[in-house]
DOVEXTOR-626142 format. One record per residue (C-alpha): residue number from 1; residue in three letters; z negated, y, x negated. Coordinates in steps of 0.5 Angstrom, whole numbers. Each point is the difference from the previous one (the first is absolute). Layout:
N
i aa zz yy xx
NUM ala Z Y X
...
***
This chain:
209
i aa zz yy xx
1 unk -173 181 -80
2 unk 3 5 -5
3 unk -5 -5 -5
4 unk 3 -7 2
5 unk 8 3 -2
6 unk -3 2 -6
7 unk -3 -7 -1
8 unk 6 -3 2
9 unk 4 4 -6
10 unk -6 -1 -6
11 unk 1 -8 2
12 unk 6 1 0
13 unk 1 4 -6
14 unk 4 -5 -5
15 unk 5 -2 5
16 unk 2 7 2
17 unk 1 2 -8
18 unk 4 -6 0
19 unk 5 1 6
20 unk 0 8 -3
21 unk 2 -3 -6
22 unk 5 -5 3
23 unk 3 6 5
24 unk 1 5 -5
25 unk 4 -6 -5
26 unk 4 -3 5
27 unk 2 8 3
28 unk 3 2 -6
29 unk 4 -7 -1
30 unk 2 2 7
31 unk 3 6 0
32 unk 3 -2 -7
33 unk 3 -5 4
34 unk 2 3 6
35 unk -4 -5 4
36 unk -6 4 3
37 unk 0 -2 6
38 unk -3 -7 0
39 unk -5 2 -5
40 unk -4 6 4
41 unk 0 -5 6
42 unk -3 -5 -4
43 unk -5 6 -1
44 unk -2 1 6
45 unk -1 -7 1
46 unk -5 0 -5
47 unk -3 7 4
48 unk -2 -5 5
49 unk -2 -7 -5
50 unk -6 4 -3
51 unk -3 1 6
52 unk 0 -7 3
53 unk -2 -2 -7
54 unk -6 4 0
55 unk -1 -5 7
56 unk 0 -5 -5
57 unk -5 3 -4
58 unk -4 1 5
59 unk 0 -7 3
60 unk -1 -4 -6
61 unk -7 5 -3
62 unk -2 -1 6
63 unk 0 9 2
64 unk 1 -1 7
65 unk -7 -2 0
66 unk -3 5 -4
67 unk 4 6 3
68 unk -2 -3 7
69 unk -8 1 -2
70 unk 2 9 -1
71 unk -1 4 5
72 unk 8 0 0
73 unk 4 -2 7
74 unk 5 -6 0
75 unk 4 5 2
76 unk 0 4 -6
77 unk 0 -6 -4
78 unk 7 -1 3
79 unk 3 6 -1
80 unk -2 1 -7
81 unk 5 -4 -1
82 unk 5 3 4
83 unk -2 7 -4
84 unk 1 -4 -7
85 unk 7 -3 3
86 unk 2 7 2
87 unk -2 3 -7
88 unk 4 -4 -4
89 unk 6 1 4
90 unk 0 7 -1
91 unk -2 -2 -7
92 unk 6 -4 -1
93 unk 5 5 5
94 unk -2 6 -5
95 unk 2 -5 -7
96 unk 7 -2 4
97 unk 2 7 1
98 unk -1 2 -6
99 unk 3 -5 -3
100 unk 6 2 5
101 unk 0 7 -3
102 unk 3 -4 -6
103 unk 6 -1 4
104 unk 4 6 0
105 unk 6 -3 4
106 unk -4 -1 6
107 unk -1 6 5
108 unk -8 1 1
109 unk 0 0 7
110 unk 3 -8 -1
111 unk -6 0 -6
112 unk -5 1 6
113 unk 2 -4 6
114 unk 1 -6 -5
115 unk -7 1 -2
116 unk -2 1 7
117 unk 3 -7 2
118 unk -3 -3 -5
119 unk -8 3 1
120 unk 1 -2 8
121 unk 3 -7 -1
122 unk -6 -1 -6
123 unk -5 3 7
124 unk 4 -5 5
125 unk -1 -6 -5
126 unk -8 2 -1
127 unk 0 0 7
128 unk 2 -7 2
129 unk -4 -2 -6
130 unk -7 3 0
131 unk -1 -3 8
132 unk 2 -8 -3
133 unk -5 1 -7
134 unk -6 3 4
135 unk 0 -7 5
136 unk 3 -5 -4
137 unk -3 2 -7
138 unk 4 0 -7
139 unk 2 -7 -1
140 unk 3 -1 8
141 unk 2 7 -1
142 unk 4 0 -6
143 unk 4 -6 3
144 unk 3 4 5
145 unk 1 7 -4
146 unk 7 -3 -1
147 unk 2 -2 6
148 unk -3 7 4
149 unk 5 2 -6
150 unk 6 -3 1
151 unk -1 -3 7
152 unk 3 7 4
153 unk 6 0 -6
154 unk 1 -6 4
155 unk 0 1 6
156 unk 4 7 -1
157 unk 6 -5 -3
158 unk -1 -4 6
159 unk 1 5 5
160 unk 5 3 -3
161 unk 4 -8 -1
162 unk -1 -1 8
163 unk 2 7 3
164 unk -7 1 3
165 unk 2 7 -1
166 unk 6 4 -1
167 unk -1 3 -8
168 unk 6 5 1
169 unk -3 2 6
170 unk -6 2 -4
171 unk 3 3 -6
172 unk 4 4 4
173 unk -7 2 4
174 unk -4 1 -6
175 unk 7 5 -4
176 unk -1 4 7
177 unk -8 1 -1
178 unk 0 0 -7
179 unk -5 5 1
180 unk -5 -3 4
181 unk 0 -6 -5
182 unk -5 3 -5
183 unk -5 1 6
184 unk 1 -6 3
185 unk -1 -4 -6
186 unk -6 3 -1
187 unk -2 0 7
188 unk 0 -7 0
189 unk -3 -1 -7
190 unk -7 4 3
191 unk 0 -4 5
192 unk 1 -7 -3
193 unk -5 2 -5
194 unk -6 3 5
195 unk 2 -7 4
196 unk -3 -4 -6
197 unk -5 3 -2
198 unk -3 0 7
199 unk 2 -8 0
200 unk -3 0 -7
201 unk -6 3 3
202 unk -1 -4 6
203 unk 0 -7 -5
204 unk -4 2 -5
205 unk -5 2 5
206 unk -1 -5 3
207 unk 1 -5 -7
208 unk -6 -4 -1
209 unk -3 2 -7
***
């Protein structure tokens, strides 16, 4: 399985020198600019492009084929893939906060939360990702990958229009349990992402080839 993520990251070698490129150009204008924030998050979002774009490659040299003729299981096949997502938003954790430590006026506890939020919402986005990209393929997936994107910011600023739930009440319960959020959040994030590779498992399996 090891060797796959290897491949994926030779094939896409250019493109992984381009995003580090682009990252370190545009963090240094961030933090000259005060504007930090978006850039990293946009990093992140990059963390989860690179694996679905190895999908891609994949789909259109016809690799599915050939891998599925190596004593490999579809099931390793698949989580090469989540290996490679995961990888890469270390990768891109490790550079944002090192980026961070150029920043003397935030507090290092702050530095790594932000980060932390950061790398969990890039394995949240992977997660509702990988399954569509799996069953659908590049082309039908990649017209959903902005709509799995923006779609749950919808709904959360539709909830919060129709009072469905009482947003003070949960501030003042997540200001009570600040504590707990951490392992909350990571809590959920483990299980969102187990939950997909199970689903990404499951329809690969079963895909005709």
């Amino acid at each position: 399985m090891l060797g796959l993520v290897y491949k994926d990251l030779m094939v896409m070698r250019r493109t992984l020198l381009l995003y580090g490129a682009m990252g370190i150009v545009y963090g240094i204008i961030a933090i000259y600019g005060d504007q930090y924030g978006m850039v990293f998050a946009l990093m992140m979002i990059v963390s989860a492009m690179v694996p679905v774009s190895a999908i891609s490659y994949d789909e259109r040299s016809k690799w599915d084929k050939i891998v599925n003729t190596m004593p490999l299981s579809r099931k390793e096949i698949v989580l090469s893939k989540y290996v490679l997502a995961i990888l890469l938003t270390a990768i891109s954790s490790v550079i944002i906060f090192a980026f961070y430590m150029l920043v003397p006026e935030m507090p290092l506890e702050e530095k790594a939360v932000t980060t932390a939020v950061m790398a969990m919402m890039a394995m949240i986005y992977q997660a509702a990702l990988m399954p569509v990209m799996f069953k659908f393929g590049s082309e039908k997936g990649r017209t959903m990958m902005l709509a799995i994107l923006f779609v749950p910011a919808v709904l959360i600023f539709a909830i919060g229009e129709m009072n469905i739930i009482d947003v003070n009440a949960a501030i003042s319960f997540l200001e009570r349990n600040e504590a707990m959020i951490p392992y909350l959040m990571a809590g959920f994030v483990l299980a969102i992402y187990s939950l997909s590779m199970a689903l990404s498992v499951k329809i690969y399996e079963k895909k005709d080839l």
